[in-house]
N, C-alpha and C positions, 0 to 999 in steps of 0.2 A: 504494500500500500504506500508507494515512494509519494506522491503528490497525492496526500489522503483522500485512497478514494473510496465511497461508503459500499462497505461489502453489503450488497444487497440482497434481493430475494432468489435466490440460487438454494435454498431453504437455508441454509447458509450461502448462497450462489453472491456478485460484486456490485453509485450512486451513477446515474445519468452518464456521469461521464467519466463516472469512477468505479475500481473494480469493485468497492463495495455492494451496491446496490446490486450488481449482479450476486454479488455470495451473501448479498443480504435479503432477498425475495426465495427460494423454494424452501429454505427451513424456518422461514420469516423473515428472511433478507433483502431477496431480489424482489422484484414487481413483475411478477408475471403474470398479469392481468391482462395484456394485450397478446393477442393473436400472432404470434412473428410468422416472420415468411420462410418456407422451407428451406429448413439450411443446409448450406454448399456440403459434398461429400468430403468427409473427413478422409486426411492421410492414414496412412500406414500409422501403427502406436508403436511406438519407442518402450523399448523395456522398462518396466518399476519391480525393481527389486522386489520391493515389500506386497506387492499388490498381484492376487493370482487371479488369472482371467478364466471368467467364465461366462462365455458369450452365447446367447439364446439364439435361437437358428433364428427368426424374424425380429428386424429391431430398428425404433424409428432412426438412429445414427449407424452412419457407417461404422463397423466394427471391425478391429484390428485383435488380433493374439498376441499375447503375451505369454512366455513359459511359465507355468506352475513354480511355486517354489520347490524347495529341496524336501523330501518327505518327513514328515516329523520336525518340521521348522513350525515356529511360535514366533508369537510378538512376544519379548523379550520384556513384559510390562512389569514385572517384579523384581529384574537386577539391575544395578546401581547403575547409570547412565556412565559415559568413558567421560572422563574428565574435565573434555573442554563443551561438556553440553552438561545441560540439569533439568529435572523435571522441573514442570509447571502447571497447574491447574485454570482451565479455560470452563468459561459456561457453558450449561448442559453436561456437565457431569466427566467432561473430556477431559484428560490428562495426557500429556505427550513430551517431549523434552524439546530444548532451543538452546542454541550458543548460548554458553556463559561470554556475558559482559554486554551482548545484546539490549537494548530498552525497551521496556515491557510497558504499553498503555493499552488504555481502551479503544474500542472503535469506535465508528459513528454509530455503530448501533451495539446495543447493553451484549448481544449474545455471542460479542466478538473482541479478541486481542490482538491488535498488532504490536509483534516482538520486528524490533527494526537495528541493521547493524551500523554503528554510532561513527563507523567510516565509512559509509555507502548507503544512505538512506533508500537509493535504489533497491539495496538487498532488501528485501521485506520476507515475512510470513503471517501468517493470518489462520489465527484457528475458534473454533466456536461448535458450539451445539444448539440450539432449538428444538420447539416440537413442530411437527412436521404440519402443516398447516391445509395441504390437499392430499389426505392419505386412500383417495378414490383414485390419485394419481401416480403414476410407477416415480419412485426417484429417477430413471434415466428420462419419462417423458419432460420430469418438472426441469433436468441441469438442460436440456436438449431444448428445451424454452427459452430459458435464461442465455442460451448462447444465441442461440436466433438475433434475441433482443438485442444482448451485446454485440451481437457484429454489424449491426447498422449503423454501429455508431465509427466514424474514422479512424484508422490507426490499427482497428480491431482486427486478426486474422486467426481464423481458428487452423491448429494445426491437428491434432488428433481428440474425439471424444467418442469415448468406448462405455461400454458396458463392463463388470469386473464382479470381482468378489473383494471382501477384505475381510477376515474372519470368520467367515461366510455367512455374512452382514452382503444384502443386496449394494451396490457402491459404482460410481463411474467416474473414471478417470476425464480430465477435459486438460488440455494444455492450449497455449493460445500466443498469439502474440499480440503487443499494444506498443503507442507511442504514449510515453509520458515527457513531462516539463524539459526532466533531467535526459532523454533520449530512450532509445527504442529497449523495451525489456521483453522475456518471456517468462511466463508462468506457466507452471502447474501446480494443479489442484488434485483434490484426492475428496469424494463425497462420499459418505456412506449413511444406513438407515438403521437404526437397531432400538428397539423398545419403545418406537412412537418416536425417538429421536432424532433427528436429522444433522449430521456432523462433516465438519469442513477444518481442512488442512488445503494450506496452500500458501505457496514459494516462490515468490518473486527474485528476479534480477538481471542483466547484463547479456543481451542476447548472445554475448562471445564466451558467456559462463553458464550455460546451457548445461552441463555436465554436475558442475557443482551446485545447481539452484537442484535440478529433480534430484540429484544425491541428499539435499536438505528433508527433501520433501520425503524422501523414502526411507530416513533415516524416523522420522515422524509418527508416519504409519506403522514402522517393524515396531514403536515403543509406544503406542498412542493403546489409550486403552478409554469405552471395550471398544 
């Protein structure tokens, strides 16, 4: 959230012209209230570690495979975080870890923290939970909304959004790129659904650190609990 922008209705999805309101409409964030217009087929999905796919034979977004994890691999949610990261408690009941030394506030909206790093405000993450607010609606239709909406707006380019698993919590992966103030970033995001909840992870930064932002991001969801 480099030039703070209101994670919107994405149920946690990110304001107008910021990615908030899209991550802040499907868990109560985004506003996806309006009809978007069929969105462009997503690319090929880039591996996430932490996230094992599992992709429904029909589905409104283009879907991409990703390898399973390794058998008997866990989110690692009860041993001590490595060093240079520390748990943190977000609303809705989420917990996950973030750089140490990172600064931790609120968002524009109460069910969301942005942890920002204090040499690169570009670097962002953004995490949160809510209750899911159209649960007549699948979590992939409601982030597949939210992206819609989001790419009408300039700058916006969606690169991959999939369907997934995370825990084996229903969940979709969306990665994306945008222009912000400070120059062109990319994000990924990480959504998932579990007990009426709707939770978001998501990793901002530097389109030429593309490597190191979804490594943030996946480091997130292997520790992010439930």
């Amino acid at each position: 959230m480099t030039a703070r922008n209101p994670i919107g209705a994405l149920p946690l999805a990110l304001s107008a012209a910021a990615v908030y309101v899209v991550l802040a409409g499907a868990a109560g964030y985004l506003a996806l209230d309006r009809q978007p217009a069929a969105p462009p087929p997503a690319a090929a999905a880039p591996d996430l570690p932490a996230i094992t796919t599992d992709t429904p034979a029909s589905t409104t977004a283009a879907a991409a495979t990703t390898p399973p994890a390794a058998a008997g691999t866990t989110a690692s949610t009860t041993q001590s975080p490595p060093p240079d990261l520390r748990r943190i408690d977000a609303p809705g009941g989420l917990s996950t870890v973030v750089p140490v030394g990172w600064e931790v506030t609120t968002g524009t909206v109460a069910t969301t923290l942005v942890v920002t790093d204090p040499t690169s405000p570009r670097r962002e993450l953004r995490l949160g939970g809510a209750p899911v607010t159209d649960p007549s609606t699948t979590l992939l239709d409601r982030i597949t909304r939210a992206a819609a909406d989001r790419e009408r707006e300039p700058g916006h380019r969606r690169v991959t959004l999939v369907p997934t698993t995370i825990r084996d919590h229903p969940a979709v992966s969306w990665e994306f790129d945008e222009n912000t103030p400070a120059g062109p970033n990319r994000v990924a995001t990480a959504f998932w659904e579990a007990g009426g909840v709707e939770y978001v992870l998501y990793s901002a930064g530097p389109a030429e650190e593309w490597d190191r932002t979804r490594s943030r991001l996946a480091g997130m969801v292997e520790r992010a609990a439930p």
